[in-house]
N, C-alpha and C positions, 0 to 999 in steps of 0.2 A: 679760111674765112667763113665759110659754111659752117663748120663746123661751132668757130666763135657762136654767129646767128643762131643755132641749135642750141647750143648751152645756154646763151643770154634768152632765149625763149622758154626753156625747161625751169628754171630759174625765176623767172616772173611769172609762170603758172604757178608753180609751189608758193613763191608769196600772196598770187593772189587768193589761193585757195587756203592760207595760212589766215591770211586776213579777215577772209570769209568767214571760216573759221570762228576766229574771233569776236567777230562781230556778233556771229547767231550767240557764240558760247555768253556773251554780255546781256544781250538780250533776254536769255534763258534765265540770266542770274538777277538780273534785274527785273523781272516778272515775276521769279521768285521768292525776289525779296516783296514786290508790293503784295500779292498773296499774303504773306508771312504776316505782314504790316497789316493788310486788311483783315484777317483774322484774331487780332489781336483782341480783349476785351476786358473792359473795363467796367466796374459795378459799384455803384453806389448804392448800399442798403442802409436808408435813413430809421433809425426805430425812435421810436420817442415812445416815452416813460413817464411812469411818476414817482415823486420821490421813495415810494415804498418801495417799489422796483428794481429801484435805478442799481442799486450792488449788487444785486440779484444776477439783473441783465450783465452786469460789466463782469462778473465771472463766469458764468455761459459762453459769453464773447470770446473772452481770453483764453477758454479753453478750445472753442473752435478754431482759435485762430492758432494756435500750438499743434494743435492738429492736422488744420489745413497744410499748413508751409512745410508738410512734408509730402501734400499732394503732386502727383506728376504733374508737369505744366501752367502750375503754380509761378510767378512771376512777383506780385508782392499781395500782400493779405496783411490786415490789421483791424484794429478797433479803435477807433477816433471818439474824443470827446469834443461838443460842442464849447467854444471860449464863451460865450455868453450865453448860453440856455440849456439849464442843468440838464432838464429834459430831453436835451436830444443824446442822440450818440449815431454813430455810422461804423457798417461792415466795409471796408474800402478792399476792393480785390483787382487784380491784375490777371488776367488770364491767358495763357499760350493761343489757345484755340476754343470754338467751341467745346470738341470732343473732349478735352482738357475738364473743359467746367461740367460737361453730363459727367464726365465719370465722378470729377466732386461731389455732384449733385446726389451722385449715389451711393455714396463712402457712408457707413456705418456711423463714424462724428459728424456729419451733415444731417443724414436725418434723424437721430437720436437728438444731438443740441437745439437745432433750430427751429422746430417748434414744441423747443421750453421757452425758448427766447419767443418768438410770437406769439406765448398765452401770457407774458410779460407789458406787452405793448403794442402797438404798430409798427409794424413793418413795411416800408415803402421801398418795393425793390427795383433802379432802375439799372439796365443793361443796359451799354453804349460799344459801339467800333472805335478800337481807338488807333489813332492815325496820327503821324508828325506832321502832314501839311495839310489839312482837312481843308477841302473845299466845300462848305458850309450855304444854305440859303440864307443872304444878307437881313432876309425878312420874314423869319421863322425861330422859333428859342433856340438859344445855345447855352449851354455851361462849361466852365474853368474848374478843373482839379490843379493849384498849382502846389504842390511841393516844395517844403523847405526844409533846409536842415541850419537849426540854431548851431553858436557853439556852445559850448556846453554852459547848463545853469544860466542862459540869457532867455528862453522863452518863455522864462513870464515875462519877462524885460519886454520883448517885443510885443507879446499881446497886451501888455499895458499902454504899450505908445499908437497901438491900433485901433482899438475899441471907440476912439472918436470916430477913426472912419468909419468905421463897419454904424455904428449909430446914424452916423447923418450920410450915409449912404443908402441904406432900408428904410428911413424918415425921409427924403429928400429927391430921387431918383427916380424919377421917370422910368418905365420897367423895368425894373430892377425884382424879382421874383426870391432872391434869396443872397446875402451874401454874409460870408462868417467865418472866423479862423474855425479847425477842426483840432484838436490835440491829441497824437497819439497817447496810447496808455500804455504802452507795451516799449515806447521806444523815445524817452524823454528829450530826444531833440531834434523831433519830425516833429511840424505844423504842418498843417494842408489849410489853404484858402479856399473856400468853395464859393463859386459866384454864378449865379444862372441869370440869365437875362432874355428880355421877349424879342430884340432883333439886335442888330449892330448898329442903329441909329441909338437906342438906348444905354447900349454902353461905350458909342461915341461920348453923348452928353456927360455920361459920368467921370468921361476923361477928360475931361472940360470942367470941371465941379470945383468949384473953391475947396472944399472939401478934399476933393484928391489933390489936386496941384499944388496944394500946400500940405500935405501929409508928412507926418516924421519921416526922415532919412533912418533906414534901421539897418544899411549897409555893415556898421559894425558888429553887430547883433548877427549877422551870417556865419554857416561855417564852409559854404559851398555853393553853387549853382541851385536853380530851384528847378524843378521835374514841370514843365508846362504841357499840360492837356488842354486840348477844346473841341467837345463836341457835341455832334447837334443833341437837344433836348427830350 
């Protein structure tokens, strides 16, 4: 019987130090995932242009960006056009880590391209953390990167049935700082939504807005999930 007691004691130590175990080992991994996650970066370089420019600029781009995505730690990279204003366009970048983007920053087709591209136009370059559950100040800016992917030969389809909102959203909207499809140039069936706004009562209202609540259904016009970002400003 001692004996039984011995083993059934030996037995429930090893699980409990099994379990232990366990626990720290989750712990570990899940600290390492939110590191991983907080490190993350996300870049929105807005350039706007004039029409003399604008091919100019959109070849610079495309070469940076053929470039870049074979940089380490590289996540996604592109060259977005504005659906409603010729003038703009956007660098849209995804980043591993900081140390990911200094070594971009210092790659031979980074500083050689980008400032041809910036004696082109303005360049407005913002850095964001990008994060899946962002806990955000309710009363300070934020913006949406959302990602889409049409099916094929539908996104003009869908920025035609948009372009009301996106009007009487920027005309109508209580802080509302920026909202507008982006269109890739490099990948004919990525749109990106960009929307920046002054707090969260502000893009309360706009979900409230005749304008949105009665917006096209462009469900068919999908070919997959949309990529949703939000962070602060």
């Amino acid at each position: 019987m001692k004996k039984l007691f011995l083993m059934m004691a030996v037995v429930m130590t090893a699980l409990l130090v099994a379990c232990s175990g366990n626990k720290k080992a989750n712990e570990e991994n899940a600290a390492a995932d939110e590191a991983t996650e907080a490190s993350t970066i996300r870049i929105n370089c807005m350039l706007t242009v004039d029409a003399a420019n604008r091919d100019k600029a959109i070849d610079l781009c495309k070469q940076l960006v053929a470039a870049s995505l074979g940089d380490e730690g590289v996540i996604d990279y592109d060259v977005l056009e504005s659906a409603t204003r010729p003038n703009k366009l956007m660098i849209f970048e995804t980043w591993k880590d900081q140390a990911s983007l200094d070594k971009h920053s210092a790659s031979v087709h980074f500083t050689t391209l980008v400032p041809q591209i910036q004696q082109l136009g303005n360049l407005e370059i913002k850095q964001m953390e990008l994060k899946k559950d962002p806990q955000l100040d309710p009363e300070k800016p934020f913006r949406f990167n959302i990602m889409m992917t049409t099916k094929s030969g539908q996104r003009d389809a869908l920025i035609s049935q948009v372009k009301g909102l996106i009007e009487a959203t920027l005309k109508n909207d209580a802080g509302n700082i920026d909202y507008d499809y982006f269109n890739s140039l490099t990948r004919a069936d990525k749109t990106m939504l960009l929307e920046i706004w002054e707090n969260q009562a502000s893009l309360d209202g706009h979900l409230k807005a005749p304008h949105f609540t009665s917006r096209p259904d462009t469900k068919d016009l999908m070919a997959g999930d949309s990529e949703f970002a939000r962070m602060a400003e």
